[in-house]
C-alpha positions as CSV (number, residue, x, y, z in Angstrom):
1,X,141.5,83.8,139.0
2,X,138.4,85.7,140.9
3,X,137.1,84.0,144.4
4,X,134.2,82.0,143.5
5,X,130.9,83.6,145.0
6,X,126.6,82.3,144.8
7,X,125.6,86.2,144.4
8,X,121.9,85.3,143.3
9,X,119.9,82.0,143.9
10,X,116.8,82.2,141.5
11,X,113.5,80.2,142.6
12,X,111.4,79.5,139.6
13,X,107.9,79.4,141.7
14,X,104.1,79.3,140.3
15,X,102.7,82.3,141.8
16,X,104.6,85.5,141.9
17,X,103.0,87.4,144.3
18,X,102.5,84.4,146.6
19,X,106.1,83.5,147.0
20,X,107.0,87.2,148.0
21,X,104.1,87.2,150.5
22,X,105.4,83.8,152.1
23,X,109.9,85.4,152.2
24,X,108.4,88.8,153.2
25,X,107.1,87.1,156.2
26,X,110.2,85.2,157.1
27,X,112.2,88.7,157.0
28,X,113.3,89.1,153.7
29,X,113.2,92.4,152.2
30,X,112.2,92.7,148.5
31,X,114.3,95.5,146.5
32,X,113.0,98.5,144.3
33,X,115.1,96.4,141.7
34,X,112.4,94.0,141.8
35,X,109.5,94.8,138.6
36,X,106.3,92.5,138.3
37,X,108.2,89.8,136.5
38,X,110.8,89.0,139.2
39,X,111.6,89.9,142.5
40,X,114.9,90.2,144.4
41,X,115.0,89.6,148.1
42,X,118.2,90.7,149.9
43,X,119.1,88.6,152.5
44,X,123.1,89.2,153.8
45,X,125.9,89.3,151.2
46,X,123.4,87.0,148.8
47,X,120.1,87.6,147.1
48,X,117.6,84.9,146.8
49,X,115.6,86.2,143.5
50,X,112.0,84.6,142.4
51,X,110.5,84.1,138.7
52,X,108.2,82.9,137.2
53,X,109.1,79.1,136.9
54,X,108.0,78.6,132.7
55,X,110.0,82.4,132.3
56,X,113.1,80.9,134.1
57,X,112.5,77.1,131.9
58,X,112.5,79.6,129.0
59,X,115.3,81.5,129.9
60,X,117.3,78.4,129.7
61,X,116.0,76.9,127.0
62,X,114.6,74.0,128.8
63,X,111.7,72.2,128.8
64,X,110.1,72.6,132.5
65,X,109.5,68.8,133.6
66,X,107.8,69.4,137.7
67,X,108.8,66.3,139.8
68,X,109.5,65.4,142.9
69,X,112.6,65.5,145.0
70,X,114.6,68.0,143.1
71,X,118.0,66.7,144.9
72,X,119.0,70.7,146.3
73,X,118.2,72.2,149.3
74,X,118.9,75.7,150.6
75,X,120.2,76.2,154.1
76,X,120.1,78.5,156.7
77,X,122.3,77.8,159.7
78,X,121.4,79.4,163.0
79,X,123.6,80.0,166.5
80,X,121.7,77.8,168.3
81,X,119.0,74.4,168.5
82,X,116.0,77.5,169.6
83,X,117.1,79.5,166.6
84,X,116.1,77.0,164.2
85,X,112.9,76.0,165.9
86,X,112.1,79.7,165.9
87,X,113.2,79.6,161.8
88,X,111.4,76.8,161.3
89,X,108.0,77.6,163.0
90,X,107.9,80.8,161.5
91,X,108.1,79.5,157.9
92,X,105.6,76.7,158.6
93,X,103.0,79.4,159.9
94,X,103.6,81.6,156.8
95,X,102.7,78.7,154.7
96,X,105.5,76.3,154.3
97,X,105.1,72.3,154.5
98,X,106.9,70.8,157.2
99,X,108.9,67.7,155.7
100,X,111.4,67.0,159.0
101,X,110.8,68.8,162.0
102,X,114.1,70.0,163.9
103,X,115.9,66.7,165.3
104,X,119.5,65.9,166.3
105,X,121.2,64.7,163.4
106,X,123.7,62.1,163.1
107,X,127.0,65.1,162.4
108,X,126.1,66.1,165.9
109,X,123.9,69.1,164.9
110,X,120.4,70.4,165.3
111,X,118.5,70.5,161.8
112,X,114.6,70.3,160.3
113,X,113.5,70.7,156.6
114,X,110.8,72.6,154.9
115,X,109.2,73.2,151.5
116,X,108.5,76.8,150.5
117,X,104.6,77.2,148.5
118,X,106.6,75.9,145.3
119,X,108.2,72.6,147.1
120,X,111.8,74.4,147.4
121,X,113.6,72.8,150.3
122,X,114.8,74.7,153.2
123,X,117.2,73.4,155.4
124,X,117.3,75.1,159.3
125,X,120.5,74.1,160.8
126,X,122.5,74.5,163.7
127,X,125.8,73.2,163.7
128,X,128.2,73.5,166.2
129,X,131.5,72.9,164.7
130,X,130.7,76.3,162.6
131,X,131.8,80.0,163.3
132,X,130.1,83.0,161.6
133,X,132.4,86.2,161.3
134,X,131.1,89.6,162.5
135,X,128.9,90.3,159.7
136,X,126.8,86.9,160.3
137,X,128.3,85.2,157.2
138,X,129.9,81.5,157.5
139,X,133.3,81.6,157.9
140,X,134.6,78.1,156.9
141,X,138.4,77.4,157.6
142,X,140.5,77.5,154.6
């Protein structure tokens, strides 16, 4: 059996060109793979990849019903408390809603929430009972 691995997270957004503007300007790097119907930004060993959100309801053969809290959230986890204040005023200023702002949480951690242009919510988190490896990737004990 193969090691189970997230190799692409796919955003259905409402503007394109708009949500590539907004992860360009918190560092993410688009791809030449990337056409005008979808663009793939590389971000460590995953790639967070935007389209249109009726062309990804198609895609599944669903029926795109917008609400409100979607019940996911996407997290980044940072070395430190400043790293994620840094994260998290970066995305506010290139658009993003604020929904938390960084607090101490009750796990004994440092974390704030945001929703990207299409409501998507980011979580910036530092926790300190997590290592990364050398190549900045989470390394969880086994």
């Amino acid at each position: 059996m193969s090691i189970p691995r997230i190799h692409i997270v796919t955003l259905g957004v409402s503007d394109l060109a708009r949500s590539r503007r907004f992860y360009e300007a918190l560092g993410w790097k688009a791809s030449s793979a990337s056409n005008e119907g979808i663009v793939f930004l590389k971000g460590g060993a995953g790639v967070l990849a935007l389209y249109g959100r009726q062309a990804l309801a198609d895609d599944a053969q669903l029926e795109d019903r917008p609400s409100g809290f979607a019940a996911i959230s996407i997290a980044r986890n940072a070395s430190s408390k400043a790293e994620v204040d840094q994260w998290f005023n970066a995305a506010v200023n290139a658009g993003a809603t604020a929904i938390k702002s960084p607090q101490a949480v009750f796990w004994g951690g440092y974390s704030g929430y945001v929703a990207d242009p299409d409501g998507h919510l980011w979580e910036f988190a530092f926790n300190p009972f997590f290592v990364f490896d050398a190549r900045g990737n989470l390394a969880l004990p086994d």
